[in-house]
N, C-alpha and C positions, 0 to 999 in steps of 0.2 A: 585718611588724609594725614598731611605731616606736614604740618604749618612751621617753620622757623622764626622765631621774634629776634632780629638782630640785636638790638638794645642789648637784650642782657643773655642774648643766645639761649633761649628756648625753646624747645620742640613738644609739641603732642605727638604720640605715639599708640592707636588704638588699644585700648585694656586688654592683654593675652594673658593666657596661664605661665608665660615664661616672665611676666612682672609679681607676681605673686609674692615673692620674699619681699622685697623692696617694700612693695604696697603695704600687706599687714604690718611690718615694721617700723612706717613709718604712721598706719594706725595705731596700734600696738604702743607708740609713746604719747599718743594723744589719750588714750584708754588710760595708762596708767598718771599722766602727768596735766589732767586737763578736766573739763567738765564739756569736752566738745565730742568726744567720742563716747555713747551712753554706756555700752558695757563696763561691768565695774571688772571684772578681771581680762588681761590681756588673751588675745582670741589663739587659736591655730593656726597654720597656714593651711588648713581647709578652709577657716571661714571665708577665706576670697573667692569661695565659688558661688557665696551669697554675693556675693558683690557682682559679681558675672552676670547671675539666672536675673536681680534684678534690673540690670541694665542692660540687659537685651533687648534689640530693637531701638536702642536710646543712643546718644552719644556715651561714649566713655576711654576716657583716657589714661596713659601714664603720661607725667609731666615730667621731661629730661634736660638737663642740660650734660651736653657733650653725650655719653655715655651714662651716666650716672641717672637716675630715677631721684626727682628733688619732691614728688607728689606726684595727686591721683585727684581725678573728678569725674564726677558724670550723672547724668541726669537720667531719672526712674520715672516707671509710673507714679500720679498722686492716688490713682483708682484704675482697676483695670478695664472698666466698661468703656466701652466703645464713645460715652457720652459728654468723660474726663478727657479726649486725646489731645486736646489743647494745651493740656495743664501736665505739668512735670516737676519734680521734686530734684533740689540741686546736691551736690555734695559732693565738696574739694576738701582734702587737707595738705598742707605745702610740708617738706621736711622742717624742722624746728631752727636748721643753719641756714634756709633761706628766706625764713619769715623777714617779712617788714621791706622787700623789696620789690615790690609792686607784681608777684607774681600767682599772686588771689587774684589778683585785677585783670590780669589777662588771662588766667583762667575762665572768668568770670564770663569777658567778653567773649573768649573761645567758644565756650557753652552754650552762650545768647544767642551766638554766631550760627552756632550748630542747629540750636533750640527751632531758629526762622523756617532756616531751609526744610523745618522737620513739621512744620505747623504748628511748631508749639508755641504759643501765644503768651500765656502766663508761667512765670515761674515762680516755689515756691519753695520757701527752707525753714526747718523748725533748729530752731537755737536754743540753747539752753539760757535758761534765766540768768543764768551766774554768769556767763561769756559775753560779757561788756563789749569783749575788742569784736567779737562777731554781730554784735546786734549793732556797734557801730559801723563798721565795716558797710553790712549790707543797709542801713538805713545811708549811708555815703555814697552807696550806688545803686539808689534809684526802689530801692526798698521801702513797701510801708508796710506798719504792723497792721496783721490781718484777725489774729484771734491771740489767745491763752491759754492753754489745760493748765491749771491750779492745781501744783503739790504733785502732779501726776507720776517724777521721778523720785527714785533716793537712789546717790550714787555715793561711795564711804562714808555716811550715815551722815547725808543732807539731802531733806529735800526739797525742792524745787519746781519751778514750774515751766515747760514748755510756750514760748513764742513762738507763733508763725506768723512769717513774713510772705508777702508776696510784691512779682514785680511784671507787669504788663508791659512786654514788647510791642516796640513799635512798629 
């Protein structure tokens, strides 16, 4: 499907092997410039086909305006048994030139959107400790904190602890 948001002209476009550059790239400066992407060194453009096998069967997008690839999201397994299908694990990053313009938020909603029609009921996202703007973010929409692993990361010799969040669709 390929949703267009007039406001600020954006499209979802389902995640293919032909967004691959774009996607890691715009991973790629979160890895090196953030504490939102855990890997400590920048990945390959093979790692996107970890991003693929776990979003099979899930929603998963590239997020474009015009042409241009500005971000990527989409929603995984929390557990592969049959007994977790309600529950899904979220995960958007926006290019860093279009941060701060509402287009997390319609990611977000795109996802939820998606999430309904798929039966998925709860969704849930692990934040790093240190990522204020994301813990605030999703406690902004509709997020409560759910648990903690303590210390569980060190990412350029800090470390930190794991939040998750979760958020019950209506």
């Amino acid at each position: 499907m390929n949703y267009e948001y007039m406001i600020i002209n954006i499209s979802f476009e389902q995640m293919s092997k032909e967004h691959r550059a774009e996607i890691i790239d715009i991973f790629n400066f979160y890895i090196k410039n953030s504490y939102s992407a855990y890997p400590e060194e920048k990945v390959s453009y093979d790692y996107y086909d970890k991003f693929l096998e776990i979003a099979t069967n899930f929603p998963a997008f590239a997020i474009k305006k015009s042409d241009k690839i500005i971000g990527f999201c989409f929603l995984n397994s929390y557990n592969p048994l049959s007994t977790f299908k309600e529950t899904a694990v979220i995960t958007y990053f926006i290019d860093k030139a279009y941060k701060g313009k509402g287009i997390g938020k319609i990611a977000l909603n795109h996802l939820e959107a998606e999430a309904r029609s798929k039966g998925i009921k709860i969704i849930l996202a692990n934040i790093a400790s240190v990522n204020k703007e994301s813990l605030v973010f999703h406690s902004k929409n509709g997020f409560k904190k759910c648990g903690e692993f303590e210390g569980i990361i060190k990412k350029n010799n800090r470390q930190f602890d794991i939040i998750w969040m979760q958020k019950t669709l209506e």
